[in-house]
C-alpha positions as a LaTeX table, in Angstrom:
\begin{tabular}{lrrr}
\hline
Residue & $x$ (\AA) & $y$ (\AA) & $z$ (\AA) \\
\hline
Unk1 & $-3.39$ & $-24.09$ & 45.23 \\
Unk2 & $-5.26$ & $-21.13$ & 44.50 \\
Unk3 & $-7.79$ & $-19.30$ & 46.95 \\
Unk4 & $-11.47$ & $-18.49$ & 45.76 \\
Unk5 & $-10.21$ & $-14.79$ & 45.37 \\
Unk6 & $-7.60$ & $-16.05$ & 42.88 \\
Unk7 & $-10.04$ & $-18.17$ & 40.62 \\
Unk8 & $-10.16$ & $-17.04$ & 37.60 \\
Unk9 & $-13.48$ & $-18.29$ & 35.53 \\
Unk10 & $-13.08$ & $-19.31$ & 31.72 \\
Unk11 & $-15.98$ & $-18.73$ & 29.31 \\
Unk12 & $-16.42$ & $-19.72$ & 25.28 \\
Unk13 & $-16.15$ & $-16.23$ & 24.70 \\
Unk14 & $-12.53$ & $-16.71$ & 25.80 \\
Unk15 & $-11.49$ & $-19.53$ & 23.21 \\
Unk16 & $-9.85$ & $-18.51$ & 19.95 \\
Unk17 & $-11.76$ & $-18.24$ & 17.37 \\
Unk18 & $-12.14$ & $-20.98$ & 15.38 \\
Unk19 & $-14.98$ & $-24.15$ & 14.12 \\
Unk20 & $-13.31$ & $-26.79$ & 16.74 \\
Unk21 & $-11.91$ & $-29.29$ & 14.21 \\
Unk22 & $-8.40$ & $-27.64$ & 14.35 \\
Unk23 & $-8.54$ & $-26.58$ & 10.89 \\
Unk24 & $-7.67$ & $-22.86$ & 12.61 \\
Unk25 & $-4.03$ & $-23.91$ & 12.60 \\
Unk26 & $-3.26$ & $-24.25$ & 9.24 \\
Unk27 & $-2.41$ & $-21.26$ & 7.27 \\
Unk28 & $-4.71$ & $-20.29$ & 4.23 \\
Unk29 & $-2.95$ & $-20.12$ & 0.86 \\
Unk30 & $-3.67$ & $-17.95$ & $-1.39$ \\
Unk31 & $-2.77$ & $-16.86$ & $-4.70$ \\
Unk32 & $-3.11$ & $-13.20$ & $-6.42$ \\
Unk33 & $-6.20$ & $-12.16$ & $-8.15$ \\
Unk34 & $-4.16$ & $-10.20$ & $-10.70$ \\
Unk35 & $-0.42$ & $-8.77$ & $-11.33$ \\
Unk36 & 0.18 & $-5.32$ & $-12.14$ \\
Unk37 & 2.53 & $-5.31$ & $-14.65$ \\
Unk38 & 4.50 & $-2.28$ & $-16.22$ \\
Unk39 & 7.54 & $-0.91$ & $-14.43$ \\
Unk40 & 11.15 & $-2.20$ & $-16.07$ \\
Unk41 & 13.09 & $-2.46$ & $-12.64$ \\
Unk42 & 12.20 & $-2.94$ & $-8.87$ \\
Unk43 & 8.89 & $-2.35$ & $-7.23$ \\
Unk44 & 9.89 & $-0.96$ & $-3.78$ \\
Unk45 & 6.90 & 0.15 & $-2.63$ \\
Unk46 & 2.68 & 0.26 & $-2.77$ \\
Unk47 & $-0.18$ & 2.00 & $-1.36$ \\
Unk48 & $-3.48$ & 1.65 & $-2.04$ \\
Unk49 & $-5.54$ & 5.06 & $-3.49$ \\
Unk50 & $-8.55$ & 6.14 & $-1.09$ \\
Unk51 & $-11.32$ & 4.22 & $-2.28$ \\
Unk52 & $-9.60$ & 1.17 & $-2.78$ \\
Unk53 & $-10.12$ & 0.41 & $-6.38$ \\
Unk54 & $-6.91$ & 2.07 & $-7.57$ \\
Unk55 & $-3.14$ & 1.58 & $-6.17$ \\
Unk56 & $-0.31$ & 3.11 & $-6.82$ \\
Unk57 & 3.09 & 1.54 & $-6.85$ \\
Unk58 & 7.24 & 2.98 & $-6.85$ \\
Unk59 & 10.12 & 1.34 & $-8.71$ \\
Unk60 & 13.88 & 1.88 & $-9.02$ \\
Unk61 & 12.99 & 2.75 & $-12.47$ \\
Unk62 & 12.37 & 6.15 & $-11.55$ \\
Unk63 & 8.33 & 6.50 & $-12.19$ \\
Unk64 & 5.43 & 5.22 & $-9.92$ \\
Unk65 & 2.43 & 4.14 & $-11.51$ \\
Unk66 & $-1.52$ & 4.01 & $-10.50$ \\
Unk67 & $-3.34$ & 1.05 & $-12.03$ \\
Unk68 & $-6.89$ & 0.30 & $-11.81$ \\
Unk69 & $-6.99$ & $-2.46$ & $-10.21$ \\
Unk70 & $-10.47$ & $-4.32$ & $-11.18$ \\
Unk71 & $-9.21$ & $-4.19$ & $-14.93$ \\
Unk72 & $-5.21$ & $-4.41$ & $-14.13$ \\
Unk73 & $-4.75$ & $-1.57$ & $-16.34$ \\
Unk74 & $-1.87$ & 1.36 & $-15.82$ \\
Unk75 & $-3.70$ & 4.70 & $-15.23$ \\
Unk76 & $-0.78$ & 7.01 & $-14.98$ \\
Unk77 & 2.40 & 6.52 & $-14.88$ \\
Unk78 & 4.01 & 9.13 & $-12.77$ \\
Unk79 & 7.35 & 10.41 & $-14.25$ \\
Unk80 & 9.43 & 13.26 & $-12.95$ \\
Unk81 & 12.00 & 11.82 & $-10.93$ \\
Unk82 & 15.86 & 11.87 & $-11.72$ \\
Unk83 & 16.71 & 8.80 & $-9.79$ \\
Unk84 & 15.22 & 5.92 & $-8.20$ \\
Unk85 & 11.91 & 5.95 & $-5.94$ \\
Unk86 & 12.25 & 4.89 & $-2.68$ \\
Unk87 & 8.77 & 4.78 & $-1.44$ \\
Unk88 & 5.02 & 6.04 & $-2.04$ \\
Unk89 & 2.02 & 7.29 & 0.16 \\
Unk90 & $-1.12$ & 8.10 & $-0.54$ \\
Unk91 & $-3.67$ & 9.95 & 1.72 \\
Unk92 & $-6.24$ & 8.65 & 3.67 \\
Unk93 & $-8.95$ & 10.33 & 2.04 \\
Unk94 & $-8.28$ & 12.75 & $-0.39$ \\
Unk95 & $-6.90$ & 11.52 & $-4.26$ \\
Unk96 & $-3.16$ & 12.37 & $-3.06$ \\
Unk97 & 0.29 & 10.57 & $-3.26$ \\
Unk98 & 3.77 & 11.55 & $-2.27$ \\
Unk99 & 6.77 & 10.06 & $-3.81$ \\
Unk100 & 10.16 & 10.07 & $-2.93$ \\
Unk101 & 13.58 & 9.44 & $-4.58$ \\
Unk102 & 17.03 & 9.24 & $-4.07$ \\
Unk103 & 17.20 & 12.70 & $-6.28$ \\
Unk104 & 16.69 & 13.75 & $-2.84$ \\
Unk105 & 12.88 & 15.46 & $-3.56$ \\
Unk106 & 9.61 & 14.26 & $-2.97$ \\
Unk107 & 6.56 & 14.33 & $-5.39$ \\
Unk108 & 2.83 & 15.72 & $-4.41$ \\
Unk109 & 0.71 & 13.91 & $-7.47$ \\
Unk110 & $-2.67$ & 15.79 & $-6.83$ \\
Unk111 & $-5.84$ & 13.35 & $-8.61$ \\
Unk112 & $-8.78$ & 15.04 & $-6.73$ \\
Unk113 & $-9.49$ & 16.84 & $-9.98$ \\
Unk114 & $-10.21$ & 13.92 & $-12.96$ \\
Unk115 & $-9.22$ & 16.19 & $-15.90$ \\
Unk116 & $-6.17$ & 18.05 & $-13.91$ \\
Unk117 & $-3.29$ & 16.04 & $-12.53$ \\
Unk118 & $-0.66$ & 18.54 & $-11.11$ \\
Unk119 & 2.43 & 17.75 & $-8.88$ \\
Unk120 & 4.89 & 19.71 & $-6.92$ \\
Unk121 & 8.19 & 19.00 & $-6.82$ \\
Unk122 & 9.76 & 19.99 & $-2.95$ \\
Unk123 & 13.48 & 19.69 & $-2.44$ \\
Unk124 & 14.18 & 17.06 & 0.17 \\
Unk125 & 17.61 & 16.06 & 2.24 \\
Unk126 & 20.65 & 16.74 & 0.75 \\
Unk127 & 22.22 & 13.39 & 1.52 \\
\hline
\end{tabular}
């Protein structure tokens, strides 16, 4: 039995959130508003570009590509690398992504310019 001291006093606010019925226990299912569709092998990884309306995604087939996502359509498609990508970043709020591949370098695709799209190529580990 608990003292008074040891009460401990349960409000609404401390429910989970939810309408009551239950219905807060079964999972929502949902499908995909669109597919992205260009790269001929694996996509390993995505990120979305700052902004939100553009994403960029990495594939074992050695490019990464940034699609517009409200019309599906590939933007770029980022080609450079010697063998396959193993994963893509993209700043938090400047028009940058990195890439990285197992040709042991990493890619700095620069879009804050619209008509200049430069990268640097930087030598990564040697294993």
């Amino acid at each position: 039995q608990m003292s008074g001291e040891d009460e401990v006093e349960i409000s609404d606010k401390d429910e989970p959130d939810g309408d009551g019925d239950g219905s807060s226990d079964c999972p929502t299912v949902r499908g995909p508003l669109t597919s992205l569709k260009s790269h001929q092998g694996v996509v390993i990884a995505a990120d979305w570009l700052v902004g939100g309306k553009q994403a960029v995604t990495a594939s074992w087939d050695r490019t990464a590509n940034l699609y517009d996502v409200e019309t599906s359509e590939l933007v770029h498609s980022l080609t450079g690398h010697d063998q396959e990508l193993t994963h893509c970043c993209t700043h938090p709020t400047q028009r940058l992504v990195v890439t990285s591949s197992r040709d042991t370098t990493f890619r700095l695709w620069d879009f804050r310019d619209p008509s200049i799209h430069s990268v640097n190529v930087f030598q990564g580990h040697t294993e």
